[in-house]
C-alpha positions as a Python dict, from the first residue, in 0.01 Angstrom:
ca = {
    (1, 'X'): (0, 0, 0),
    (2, 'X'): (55, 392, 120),
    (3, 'X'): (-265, 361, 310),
    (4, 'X'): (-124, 15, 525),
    (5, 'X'): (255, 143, 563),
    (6, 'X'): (30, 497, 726),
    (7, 'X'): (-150, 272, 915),
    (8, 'X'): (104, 49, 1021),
    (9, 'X'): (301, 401, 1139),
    (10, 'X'): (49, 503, 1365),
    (11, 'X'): (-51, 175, 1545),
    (12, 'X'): (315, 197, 1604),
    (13, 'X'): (329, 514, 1760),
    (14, 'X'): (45, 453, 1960),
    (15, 'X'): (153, 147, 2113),
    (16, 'X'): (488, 335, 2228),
    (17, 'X'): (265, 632, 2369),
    (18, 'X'): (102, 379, 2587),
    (19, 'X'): (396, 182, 2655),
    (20, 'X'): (521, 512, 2734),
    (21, 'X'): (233, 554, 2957),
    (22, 'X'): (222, 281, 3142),
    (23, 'X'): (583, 278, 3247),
    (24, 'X'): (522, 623, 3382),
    (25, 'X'): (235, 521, 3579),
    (26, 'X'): (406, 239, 3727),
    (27, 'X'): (705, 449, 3848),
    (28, 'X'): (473, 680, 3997),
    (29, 'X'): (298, 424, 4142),
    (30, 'X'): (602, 254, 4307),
    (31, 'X'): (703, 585, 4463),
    (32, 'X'): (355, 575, 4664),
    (33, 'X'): (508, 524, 4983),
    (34, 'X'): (748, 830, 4972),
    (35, 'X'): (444, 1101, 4961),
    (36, 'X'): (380, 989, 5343),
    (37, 'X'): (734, 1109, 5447),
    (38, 'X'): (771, 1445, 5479),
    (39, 'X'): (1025, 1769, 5552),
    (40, 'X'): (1037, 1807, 5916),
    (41, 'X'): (990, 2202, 5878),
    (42, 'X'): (677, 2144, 5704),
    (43, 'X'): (548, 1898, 5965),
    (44, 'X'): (631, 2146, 6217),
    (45, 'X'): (476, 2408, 6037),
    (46, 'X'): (143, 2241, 5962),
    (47, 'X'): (142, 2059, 6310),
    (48, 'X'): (106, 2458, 6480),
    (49, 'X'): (-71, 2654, 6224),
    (50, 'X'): (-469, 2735, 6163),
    (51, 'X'): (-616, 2561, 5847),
    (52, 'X'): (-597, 2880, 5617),
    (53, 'X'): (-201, 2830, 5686),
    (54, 'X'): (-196, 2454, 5596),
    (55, 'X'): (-407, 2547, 5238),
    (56, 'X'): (-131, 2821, 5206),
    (57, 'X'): (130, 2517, 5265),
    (58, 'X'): (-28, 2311, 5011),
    (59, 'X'): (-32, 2573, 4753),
    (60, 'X'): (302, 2631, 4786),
    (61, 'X'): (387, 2274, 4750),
    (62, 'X'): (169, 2284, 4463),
    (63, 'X'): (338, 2649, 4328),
    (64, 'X'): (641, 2474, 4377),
    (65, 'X'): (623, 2098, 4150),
    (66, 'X'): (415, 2198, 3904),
    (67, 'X'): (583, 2519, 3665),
    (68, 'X'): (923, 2276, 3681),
    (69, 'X'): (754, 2022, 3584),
    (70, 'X'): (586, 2157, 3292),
    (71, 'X'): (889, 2311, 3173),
    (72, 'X'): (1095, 1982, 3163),
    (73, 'X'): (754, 1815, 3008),
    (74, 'X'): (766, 2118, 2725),
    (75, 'X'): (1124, 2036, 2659),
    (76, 'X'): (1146, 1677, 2566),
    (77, 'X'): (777, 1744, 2378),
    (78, 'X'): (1006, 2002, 2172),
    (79, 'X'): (1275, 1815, 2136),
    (80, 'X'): (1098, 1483, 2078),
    (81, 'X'): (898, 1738, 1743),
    (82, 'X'): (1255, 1836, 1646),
    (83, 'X'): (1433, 1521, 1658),
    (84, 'X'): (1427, 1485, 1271),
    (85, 'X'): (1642, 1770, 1196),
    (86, 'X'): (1920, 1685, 1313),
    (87, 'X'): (1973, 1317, 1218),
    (88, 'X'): (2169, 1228, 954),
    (89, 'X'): (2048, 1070, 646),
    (90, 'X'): (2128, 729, 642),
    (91, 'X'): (2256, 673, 241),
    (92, 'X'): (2520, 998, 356),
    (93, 'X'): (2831, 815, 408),
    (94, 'X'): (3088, 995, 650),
    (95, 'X'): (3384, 988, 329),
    (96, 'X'): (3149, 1200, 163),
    (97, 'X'): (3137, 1473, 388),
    (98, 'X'): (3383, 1753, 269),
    (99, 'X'): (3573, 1917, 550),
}
């Protein structure tokens, strides 16, 4: 009975992972059509510079999404792990709590 109610846990996580999953794929792929619009200063930039200077552009982009991003990822993973520690046990009625 332990072994089914461990089993039944984890095919229950992992179909919220990939329903997790695909939801962020699909919002990614429904903002498609926003990565061909771009800042005017970088068009600019790109549209007079030499090809080293369009890498150096692209970099930066890339220097730029990518620490936030992994940061804000971190966080929820962290506070997804601690989530347990702060809920309250459900038999602890609120009468019971001494003030």
């Amino acid at each position: 009975m332990l072994k089914h109610l461990r089993r039944t846990r984890v095919l229950r996580k992992t179909r919220r992972l990939v329903e997790v999953a695909l939801l962020a794929l699909f919002v990614l792929a429904g903002s498609l059509p926003a990565f061909s619009q771009s800042c005017a200063l970088c068009y600019t930039q790109a549209a007079s510079a030499s090809a080293r200077m369009i890498d150096a552009l692209r970099s930066g982009i890339l220097i730029l999404i990518v620490p936030p991003t992994l940061l804000s990822i971190g966080m929820i993973f962290i506070l997804y792990r601690k989530r347990a520690q702060y809920r309250q046990p459900a038999n602890l009625s609120d009468s019971a709590q001494e003030w």
